[in-house]
VMD Tcl script that builds the backbone (N, CA, C; Angstrom):
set m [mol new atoms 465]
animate dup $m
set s [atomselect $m all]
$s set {name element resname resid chain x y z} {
  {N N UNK 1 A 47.533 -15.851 -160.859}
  {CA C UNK 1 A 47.063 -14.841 -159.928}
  {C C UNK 1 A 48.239 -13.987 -159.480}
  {N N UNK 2 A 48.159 -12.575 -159.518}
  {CA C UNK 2 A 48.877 -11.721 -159.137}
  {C C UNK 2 A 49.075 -11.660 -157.689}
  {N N UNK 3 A 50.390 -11.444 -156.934}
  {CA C UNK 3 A 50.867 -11.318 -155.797}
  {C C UNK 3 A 51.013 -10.024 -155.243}
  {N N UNK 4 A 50.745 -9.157 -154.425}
  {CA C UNK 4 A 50.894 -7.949 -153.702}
  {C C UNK 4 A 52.627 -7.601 -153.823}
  {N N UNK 5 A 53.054 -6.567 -153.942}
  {CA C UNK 5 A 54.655 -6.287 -153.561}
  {C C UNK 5 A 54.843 -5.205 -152.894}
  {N N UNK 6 A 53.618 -4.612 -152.206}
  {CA C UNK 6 A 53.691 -3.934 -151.197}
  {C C UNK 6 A 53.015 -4.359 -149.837}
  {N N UNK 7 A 53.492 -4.334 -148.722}
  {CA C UNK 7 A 52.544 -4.866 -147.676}
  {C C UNK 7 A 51.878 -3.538 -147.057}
  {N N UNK 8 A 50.894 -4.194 -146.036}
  {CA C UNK 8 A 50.027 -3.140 -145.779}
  {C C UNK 8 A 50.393 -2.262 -145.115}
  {N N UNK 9 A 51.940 -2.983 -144.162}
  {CA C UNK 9 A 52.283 -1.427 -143.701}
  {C C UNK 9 A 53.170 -0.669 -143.988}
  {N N UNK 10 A 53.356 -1.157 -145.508}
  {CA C UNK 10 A 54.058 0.191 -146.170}
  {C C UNK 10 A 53.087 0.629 -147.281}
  {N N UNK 11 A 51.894 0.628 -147.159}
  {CA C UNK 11 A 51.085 0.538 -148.434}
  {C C UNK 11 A 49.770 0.627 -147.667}
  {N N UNK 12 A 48.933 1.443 -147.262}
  {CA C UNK 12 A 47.566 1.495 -147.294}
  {C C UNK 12 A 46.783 2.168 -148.283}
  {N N UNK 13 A 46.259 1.073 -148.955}
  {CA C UNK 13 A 44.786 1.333 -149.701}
  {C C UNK 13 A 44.267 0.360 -149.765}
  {N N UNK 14 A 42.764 0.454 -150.211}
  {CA C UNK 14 A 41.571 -0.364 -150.352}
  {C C UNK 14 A 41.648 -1.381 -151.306}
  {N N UNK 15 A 41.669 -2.881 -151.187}
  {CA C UNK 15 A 42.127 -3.687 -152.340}
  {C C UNK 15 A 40.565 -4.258 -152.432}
  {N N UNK 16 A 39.078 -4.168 -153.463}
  {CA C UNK 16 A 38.573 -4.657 -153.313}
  {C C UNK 16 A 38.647 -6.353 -152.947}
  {N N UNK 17 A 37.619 -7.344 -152.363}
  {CA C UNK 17 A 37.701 -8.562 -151.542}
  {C C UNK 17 A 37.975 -9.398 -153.725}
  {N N UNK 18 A 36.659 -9.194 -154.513}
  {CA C UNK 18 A 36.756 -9.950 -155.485}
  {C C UNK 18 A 37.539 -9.435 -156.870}
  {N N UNK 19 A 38.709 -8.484 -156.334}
  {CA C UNK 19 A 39.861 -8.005 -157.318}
  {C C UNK 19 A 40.609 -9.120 -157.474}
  {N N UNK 20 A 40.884 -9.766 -158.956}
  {CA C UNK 20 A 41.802 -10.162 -159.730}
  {C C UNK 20 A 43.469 -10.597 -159.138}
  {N N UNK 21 A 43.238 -9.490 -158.303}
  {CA C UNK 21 A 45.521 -8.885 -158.738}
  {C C UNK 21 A 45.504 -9.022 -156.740}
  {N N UNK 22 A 46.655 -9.434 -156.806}
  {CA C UNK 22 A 47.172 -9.405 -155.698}
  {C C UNK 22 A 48.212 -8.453 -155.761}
  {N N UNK 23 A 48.489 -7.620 -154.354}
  {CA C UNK 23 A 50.519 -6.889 -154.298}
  {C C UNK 23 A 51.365 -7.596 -153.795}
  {N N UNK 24 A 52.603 -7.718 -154.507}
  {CA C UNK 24 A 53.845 -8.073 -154.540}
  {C C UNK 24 A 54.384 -7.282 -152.650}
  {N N UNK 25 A 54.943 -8.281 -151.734}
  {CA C UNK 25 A 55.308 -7.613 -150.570}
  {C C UNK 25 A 57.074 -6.887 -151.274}
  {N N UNK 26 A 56.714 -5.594 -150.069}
  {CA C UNK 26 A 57.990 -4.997 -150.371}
  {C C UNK 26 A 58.557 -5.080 -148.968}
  {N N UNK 27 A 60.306 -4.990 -149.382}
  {CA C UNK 27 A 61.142 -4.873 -147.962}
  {C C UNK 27 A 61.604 -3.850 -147.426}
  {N N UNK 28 A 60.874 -3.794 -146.679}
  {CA C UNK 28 A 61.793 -2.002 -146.338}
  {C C UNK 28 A 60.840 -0.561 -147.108}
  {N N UNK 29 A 61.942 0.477 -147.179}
  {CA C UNK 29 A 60.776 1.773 -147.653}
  {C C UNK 29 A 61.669 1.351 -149.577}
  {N N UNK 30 A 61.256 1.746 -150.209}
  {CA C UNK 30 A 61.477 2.203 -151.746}
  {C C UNK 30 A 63.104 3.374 -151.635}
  {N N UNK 31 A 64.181 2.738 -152.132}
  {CA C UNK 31 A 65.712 3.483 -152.141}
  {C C UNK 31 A 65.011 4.792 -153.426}
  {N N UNK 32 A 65.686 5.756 -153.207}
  {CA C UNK 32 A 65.556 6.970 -154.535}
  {C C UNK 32 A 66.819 8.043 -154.818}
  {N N UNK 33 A 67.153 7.908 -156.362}
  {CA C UNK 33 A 67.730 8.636 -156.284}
  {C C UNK 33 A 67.964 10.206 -155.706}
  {N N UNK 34 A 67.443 11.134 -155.471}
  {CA C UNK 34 A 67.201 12.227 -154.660}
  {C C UNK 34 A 65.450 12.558 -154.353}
  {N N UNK 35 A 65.801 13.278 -153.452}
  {CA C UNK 35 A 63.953 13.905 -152.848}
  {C C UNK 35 A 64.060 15.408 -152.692}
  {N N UNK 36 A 63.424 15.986 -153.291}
  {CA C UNK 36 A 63.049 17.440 -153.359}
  {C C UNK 36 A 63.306 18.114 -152.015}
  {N N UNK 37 A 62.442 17.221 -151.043}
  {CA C UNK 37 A 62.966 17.944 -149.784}
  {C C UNK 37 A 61.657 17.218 -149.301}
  {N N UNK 38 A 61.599 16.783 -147.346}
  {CA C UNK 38 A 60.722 15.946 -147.258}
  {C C UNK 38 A 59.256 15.809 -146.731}
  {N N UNK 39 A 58.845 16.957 -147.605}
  {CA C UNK 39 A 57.597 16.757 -147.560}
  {C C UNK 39 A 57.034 16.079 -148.880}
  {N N UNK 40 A 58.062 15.764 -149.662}
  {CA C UNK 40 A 58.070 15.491 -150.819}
  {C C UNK 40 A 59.119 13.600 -150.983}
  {N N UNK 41 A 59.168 12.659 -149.639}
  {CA C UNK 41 A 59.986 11.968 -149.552}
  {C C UNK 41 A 59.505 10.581 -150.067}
  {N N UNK 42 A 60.509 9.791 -149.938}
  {CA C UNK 42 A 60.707 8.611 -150.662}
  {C C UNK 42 A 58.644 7.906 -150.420}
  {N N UNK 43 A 59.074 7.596 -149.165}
  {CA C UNK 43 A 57.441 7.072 -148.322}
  {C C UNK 43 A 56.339 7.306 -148.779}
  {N N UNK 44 A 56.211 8.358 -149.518}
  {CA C UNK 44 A 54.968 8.768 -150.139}
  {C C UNK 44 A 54.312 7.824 -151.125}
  {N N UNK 45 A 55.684 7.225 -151.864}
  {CA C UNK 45 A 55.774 6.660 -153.053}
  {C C UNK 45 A 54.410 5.287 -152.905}
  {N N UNK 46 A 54.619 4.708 -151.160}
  {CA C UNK 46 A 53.921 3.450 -150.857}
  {C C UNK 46 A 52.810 3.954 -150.314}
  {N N UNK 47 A 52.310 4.855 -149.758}
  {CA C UNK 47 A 51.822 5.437 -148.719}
  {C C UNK 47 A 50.077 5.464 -148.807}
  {N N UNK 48 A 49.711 4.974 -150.056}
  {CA C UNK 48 A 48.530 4.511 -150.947}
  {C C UNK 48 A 47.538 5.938 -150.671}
  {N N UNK 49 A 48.092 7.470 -150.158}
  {CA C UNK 49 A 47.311 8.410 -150.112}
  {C C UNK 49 A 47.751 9.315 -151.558}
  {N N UNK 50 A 46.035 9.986 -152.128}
  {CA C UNK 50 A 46.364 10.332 -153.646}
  {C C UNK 50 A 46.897 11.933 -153.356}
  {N N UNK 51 A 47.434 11.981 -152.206}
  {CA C UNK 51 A 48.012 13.376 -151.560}
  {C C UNK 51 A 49.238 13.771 -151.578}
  {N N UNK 52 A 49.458 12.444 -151.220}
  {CA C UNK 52 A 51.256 12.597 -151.484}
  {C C UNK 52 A 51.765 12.206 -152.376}
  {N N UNK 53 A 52.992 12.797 -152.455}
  {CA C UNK 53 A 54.156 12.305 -154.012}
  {C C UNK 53 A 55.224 12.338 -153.279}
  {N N UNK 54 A 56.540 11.599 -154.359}
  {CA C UNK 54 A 57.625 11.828 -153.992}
  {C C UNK 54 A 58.148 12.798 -155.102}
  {N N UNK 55 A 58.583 13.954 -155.340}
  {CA C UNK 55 A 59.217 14.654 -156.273}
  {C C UNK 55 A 61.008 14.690 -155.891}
  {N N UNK 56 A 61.275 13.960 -156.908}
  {CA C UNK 56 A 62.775 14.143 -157.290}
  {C C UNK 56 A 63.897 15.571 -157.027}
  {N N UNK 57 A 64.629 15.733 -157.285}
  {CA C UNK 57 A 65.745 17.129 -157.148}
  {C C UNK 57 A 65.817 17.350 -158.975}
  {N N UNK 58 A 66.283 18.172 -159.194}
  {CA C UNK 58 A 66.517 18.380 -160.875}
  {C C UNK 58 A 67.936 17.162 -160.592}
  {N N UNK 59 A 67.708 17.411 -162.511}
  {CA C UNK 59 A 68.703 16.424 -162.979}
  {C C UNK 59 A 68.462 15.093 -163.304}
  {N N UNK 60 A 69.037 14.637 -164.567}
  {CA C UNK 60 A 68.876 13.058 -165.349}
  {C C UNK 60 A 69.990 12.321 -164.961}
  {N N UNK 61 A 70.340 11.267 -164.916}
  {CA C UNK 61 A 69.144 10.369 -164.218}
  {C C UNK 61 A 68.217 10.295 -163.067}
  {N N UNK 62 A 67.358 9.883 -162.739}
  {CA C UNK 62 A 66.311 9.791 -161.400}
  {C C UNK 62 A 66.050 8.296 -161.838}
  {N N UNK 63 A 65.926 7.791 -160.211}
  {CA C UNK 63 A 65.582 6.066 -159.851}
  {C C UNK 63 A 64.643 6.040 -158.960}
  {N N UNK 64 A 64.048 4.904 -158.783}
  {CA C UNK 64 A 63.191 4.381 -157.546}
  {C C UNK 64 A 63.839 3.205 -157.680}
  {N N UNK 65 A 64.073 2.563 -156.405}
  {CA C UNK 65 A 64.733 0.873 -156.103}
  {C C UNK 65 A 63.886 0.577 -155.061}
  {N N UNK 66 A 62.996 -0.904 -155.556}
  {CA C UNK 66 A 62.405 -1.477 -154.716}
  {C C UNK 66 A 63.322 -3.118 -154.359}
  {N N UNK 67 A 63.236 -3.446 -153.247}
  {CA C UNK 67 A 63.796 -4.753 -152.671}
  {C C UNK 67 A 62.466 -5.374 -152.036}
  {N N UNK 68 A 62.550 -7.049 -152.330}
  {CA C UNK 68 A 61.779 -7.480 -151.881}
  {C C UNK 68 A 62.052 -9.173 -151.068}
  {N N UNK 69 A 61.642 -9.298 -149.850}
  {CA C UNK 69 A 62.116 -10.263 -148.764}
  {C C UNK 69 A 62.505 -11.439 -149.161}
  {N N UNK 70 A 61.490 -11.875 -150.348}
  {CA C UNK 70 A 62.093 -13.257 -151.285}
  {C C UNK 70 A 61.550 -12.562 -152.916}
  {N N UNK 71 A 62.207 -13.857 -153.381}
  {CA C UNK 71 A 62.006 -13.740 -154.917}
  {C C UNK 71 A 60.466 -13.813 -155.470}
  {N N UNK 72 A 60.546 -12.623 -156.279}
  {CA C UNK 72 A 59.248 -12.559 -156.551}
  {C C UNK 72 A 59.460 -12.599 -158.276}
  {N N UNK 73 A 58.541 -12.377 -158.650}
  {CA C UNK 73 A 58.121 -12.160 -160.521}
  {C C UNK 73 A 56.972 -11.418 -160.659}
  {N N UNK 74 A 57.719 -10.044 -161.081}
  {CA C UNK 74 A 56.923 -8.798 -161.317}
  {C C UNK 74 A 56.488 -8.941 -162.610}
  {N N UNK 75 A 55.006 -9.345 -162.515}
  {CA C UNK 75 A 54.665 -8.936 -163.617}
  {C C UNK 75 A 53.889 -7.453 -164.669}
  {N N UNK 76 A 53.400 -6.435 -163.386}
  {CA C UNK 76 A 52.981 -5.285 -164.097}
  {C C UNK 76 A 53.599 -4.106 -163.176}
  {N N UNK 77 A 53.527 -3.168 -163.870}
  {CA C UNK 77 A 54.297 -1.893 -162.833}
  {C C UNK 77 A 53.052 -0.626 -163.060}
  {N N UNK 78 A 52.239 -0.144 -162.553}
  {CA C UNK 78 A 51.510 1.118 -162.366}
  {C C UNK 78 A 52.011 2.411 -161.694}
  {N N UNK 79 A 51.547 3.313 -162.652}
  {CA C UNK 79 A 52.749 4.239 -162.279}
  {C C UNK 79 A 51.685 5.849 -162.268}
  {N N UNK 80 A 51.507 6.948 -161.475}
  {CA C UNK 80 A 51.029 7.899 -161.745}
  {C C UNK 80 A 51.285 8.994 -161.139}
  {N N UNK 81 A 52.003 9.444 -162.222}
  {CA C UNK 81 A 53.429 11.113 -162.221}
  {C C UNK 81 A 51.613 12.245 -162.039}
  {N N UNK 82 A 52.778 13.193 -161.893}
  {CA C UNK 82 A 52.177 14.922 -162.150}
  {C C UNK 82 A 52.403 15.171 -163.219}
  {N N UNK 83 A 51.430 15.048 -164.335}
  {CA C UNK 83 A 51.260 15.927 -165.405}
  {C C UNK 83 A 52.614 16.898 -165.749}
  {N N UNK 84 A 53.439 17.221 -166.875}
  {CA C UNK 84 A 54.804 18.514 -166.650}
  {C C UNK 84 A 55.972 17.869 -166.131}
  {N N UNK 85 A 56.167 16.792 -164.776}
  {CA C UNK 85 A 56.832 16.411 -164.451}
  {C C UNK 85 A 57.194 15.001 -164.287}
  {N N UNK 86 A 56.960 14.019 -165.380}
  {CA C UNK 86 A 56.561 12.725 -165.984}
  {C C UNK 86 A 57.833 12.148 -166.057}
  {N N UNK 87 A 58.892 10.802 -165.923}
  {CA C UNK 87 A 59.714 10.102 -166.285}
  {C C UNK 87 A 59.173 9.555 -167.489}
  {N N UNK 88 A 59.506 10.227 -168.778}
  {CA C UNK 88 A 59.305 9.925 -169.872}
  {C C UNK 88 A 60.108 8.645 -170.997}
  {N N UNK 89 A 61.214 8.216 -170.114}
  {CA C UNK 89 A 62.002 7.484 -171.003}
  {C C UNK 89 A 62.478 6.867 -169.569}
  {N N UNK 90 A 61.879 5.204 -169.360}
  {CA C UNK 90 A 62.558 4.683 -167.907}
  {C C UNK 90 A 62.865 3.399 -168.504}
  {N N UNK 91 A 64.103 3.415 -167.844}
  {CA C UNK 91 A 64.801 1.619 -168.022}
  {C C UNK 91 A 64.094 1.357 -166.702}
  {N N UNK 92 A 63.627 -0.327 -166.831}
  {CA C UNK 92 A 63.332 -1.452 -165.856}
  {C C UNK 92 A 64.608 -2.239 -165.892}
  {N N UNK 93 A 64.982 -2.376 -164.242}
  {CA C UNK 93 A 65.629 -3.034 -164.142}
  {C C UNK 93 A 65.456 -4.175 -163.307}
  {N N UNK 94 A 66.368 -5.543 -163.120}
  {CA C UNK 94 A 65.545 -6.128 -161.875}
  {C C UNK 94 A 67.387 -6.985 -161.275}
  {N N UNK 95 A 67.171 -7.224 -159.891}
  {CA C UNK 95 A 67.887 -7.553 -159.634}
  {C C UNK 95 A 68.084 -9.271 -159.599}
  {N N UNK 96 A 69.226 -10.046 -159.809}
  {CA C UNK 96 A 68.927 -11.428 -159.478}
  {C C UNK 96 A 68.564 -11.942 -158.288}
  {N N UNK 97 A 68.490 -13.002 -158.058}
  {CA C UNK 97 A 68.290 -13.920 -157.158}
  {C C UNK 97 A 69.279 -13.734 -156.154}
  {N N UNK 98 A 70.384 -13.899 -156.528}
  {CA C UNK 98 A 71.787 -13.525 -155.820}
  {C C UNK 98 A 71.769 -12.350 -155.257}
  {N N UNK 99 A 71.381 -11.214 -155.875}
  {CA C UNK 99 A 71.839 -9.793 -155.768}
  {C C UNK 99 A 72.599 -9.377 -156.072}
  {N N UNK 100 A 73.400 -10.264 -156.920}
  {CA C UNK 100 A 74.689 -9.949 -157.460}
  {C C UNK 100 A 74.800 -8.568 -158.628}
  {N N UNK 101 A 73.897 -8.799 -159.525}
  {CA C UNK 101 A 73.649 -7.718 -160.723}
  {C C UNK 101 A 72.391 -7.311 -161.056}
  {N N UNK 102 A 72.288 -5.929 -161.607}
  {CA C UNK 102 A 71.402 -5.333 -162.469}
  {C C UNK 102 A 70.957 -6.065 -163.709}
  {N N UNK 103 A 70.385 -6.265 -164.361}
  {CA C UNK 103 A 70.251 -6.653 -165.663}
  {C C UNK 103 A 68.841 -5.845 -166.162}
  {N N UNK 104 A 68.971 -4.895 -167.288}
  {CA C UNK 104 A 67.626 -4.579 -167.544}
  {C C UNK 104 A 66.550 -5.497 -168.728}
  {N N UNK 105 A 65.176 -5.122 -168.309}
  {CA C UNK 105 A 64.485 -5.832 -168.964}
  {C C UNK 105 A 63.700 -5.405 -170.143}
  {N N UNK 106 A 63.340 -4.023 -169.725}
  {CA C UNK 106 A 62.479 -3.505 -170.935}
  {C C UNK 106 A 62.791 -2.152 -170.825}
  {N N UNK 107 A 62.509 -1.314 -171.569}
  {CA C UNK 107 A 61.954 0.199 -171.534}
  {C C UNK 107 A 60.406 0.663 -171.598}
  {N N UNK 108 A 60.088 1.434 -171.099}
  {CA C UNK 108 A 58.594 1.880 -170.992}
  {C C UNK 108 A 59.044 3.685 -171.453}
  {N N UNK 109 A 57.649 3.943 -171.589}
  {CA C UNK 109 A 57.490 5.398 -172.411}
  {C C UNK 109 A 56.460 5.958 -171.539}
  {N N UNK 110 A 56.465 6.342 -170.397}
  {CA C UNK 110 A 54.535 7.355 -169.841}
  {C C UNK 110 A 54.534 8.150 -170.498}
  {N N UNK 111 A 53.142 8.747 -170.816}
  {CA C UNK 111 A 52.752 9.456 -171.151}
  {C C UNK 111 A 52.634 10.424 -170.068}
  {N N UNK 112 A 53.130 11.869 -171.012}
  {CA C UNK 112 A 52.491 13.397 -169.693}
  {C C UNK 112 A 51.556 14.090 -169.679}
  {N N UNK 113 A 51.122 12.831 -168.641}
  {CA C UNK 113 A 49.856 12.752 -168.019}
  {C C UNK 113 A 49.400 12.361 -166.831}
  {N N UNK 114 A 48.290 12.943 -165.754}
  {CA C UNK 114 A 47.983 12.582 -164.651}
  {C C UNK 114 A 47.316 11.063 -164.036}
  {N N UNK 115 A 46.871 10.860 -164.891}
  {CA C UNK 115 A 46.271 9.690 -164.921}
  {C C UNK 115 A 47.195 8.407 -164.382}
  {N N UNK 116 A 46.799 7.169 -164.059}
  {CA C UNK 116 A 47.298 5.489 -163.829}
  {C C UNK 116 A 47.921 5.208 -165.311}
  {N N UNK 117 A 48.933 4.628 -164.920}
  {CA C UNK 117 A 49.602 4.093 -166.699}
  {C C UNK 117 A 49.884 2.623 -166.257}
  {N N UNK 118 A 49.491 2.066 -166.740}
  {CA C UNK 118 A 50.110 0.109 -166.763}
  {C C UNK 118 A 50.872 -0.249 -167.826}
  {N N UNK 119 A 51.947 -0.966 -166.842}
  {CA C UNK 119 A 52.978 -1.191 -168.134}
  {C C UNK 119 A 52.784 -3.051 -167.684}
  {N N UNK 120 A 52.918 -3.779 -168.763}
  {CA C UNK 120 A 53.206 -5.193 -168.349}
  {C C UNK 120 A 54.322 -5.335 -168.935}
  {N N UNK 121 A 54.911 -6.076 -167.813}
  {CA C UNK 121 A 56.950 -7.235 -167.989}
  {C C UNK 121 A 56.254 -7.806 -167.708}
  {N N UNK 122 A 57.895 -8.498 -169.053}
  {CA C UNK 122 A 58.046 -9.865 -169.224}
  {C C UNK 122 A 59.412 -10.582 -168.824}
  {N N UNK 123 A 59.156 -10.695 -167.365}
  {CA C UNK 123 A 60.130 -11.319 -166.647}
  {C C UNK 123 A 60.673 -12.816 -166.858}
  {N N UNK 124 A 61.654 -12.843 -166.560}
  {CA C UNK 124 A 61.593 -14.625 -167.366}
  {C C UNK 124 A 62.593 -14.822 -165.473}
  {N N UNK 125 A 61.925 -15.698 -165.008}
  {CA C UNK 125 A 62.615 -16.034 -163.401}
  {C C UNK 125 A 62.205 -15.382 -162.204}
  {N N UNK 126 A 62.304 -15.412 -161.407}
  {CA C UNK 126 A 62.382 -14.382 -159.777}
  {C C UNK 126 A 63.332 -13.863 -159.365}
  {N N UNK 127 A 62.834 -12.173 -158.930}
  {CA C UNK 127 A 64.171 -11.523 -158.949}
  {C C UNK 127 A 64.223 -11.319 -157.029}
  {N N UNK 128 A 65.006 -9.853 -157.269}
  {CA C UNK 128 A 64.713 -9.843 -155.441}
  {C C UNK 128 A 64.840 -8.157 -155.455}
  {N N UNK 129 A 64.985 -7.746 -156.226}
  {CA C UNK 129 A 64.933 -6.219 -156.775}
  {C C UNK 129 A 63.910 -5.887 -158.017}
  {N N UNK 130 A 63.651 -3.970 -158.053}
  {CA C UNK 130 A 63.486 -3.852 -159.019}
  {C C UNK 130 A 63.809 -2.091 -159.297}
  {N N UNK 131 A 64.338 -1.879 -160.361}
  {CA C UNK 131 A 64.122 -0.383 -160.523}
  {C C UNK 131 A 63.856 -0.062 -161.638}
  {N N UNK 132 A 63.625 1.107 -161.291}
  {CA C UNK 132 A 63.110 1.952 -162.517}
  {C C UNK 132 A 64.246 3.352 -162.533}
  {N N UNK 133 A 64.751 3.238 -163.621}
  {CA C UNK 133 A 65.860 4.589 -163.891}
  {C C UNK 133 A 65.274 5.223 -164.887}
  {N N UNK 134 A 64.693 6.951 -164.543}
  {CA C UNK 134 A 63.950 7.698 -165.594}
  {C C UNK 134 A 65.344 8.520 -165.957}
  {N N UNK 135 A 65.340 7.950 -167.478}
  {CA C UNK 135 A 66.668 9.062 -167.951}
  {C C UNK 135 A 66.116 10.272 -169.170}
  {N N UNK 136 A 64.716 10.411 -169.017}
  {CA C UNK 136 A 64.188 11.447 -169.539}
  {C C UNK 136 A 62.821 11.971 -168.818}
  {N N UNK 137 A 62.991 13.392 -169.033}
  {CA C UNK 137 A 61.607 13.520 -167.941}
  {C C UNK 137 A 61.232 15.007 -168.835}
  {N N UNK 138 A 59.613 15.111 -168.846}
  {CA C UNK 138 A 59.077 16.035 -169.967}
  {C C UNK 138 A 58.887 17.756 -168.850}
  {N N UNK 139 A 59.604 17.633 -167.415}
  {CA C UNK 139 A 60.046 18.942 -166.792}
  {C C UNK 139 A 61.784 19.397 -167.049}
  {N N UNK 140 A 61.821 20.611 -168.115}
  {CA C UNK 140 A 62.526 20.900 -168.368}
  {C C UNK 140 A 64.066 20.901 -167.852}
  {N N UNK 141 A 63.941 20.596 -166.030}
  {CA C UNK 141 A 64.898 20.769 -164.943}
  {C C UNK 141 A 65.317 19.121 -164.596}
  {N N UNK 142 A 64.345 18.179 -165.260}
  {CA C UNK 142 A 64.472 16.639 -165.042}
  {C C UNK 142 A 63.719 16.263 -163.800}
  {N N UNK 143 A 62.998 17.169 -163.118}
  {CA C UNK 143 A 62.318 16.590 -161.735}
  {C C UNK 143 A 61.315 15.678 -161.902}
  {N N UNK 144 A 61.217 14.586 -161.388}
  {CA C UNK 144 A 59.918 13.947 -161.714}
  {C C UNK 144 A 59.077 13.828 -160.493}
  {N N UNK 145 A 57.863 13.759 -160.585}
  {CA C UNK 145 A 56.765 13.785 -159.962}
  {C C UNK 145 A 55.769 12.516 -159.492}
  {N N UNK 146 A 55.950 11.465 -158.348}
  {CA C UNK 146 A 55.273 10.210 -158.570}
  {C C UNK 146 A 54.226 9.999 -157.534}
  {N N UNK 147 A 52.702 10.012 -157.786}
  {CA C UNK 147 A 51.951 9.691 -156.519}
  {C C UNK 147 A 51.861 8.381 -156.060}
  {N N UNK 148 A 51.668 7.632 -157.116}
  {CA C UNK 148 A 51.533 6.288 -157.029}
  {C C UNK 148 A 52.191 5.027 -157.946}
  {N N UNK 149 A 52.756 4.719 -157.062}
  {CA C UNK 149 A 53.564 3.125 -157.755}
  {C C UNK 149 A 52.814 2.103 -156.693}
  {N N UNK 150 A 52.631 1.019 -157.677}
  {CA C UNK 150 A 52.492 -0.262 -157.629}
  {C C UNK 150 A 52.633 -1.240 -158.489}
  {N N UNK 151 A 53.174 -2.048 -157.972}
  {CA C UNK 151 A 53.838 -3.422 -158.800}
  {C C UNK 151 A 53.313 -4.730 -158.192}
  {N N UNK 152 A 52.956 -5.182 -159.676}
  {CA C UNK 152 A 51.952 -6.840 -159.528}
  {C C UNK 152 A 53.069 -7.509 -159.808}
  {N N UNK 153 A 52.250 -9.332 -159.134}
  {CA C UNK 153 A 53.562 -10.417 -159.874}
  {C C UNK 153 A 53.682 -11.331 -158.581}
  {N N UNK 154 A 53.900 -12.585 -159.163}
  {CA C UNK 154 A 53.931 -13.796 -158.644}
  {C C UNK 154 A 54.921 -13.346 -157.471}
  {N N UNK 155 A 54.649 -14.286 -156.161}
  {CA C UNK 155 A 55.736 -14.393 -155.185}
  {C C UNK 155 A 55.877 -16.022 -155.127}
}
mol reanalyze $m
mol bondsrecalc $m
mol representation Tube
mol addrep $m
């Protein structure tokens, strides 16, 4: 059974009662490499409204860093960009137990497109971090565009 990694009060939306998946709790707001400007800020990212986004500044690389209170094991990451302005090429990364290091785990590919994308990791342990570094993005300037992240996975 999947664990929540966002809590509810960094994260409101509707989790049906007989859904499958639990969220992974998160600590704190989501770290980012830059924000467009803030009507466009980090918070949006959790904020479970399909209104807001966080849009990036130009330029490759762009990150999201999530921390979480104890060790968890992420097992899926959902992700849904603006169409034009997509992280097309993202390293997963996750942090140890320690916090000592980065180590990445996989690469993922979205598609540019508006739509929910599910990616499943394959985590091997519990981490206490996680990021995502988009080092390609299908807006010519590198901005990327994110309404909604959420991440499943054992706590």
């Amino acid at each position: 059974m999947l664990t929540r990694l966002i809590t509810p009060d960094t994260r409101i939306k509707y989790v049906p009662p007989s859904s499958s998946h639990s969220y992974l709790i998160l600590l704190g707001s989501p770290r980012v490499s830059s924000t467009l400007d803030k009507s466009f800020g980090k918070s949006c990212l959790v904020d479970g409204s399909p209104e807001t986004c966080w849009t990036s500044q130009q330029g490759l690389p762009q990150y999201i860093q999530l921390a979480f209170p104890s060790p968890v094991t992420p097992e899926r990451i959902s992700l849904t960009f603006q169409g034009g302005f997509v992280g097309t090429t993202c390293v997963v990364a996750t942090q140890s137990q320690d916090a000592s290091n980065w180590q990445e785990i996989t690469r993922i590919y979205p598609e540019d497109v508006n739509r929910a994308q599910m990616f499943d990791l394959a985590v091997e342990g519990s981490v206490r971090g996680i990021k995502l570094v988009f080092e390609e993005s299908s807006d010519f300037f590198g901005r990327i565009t994110v309404y909604d992240l959420m991440i499943e996975g054992q706590m």
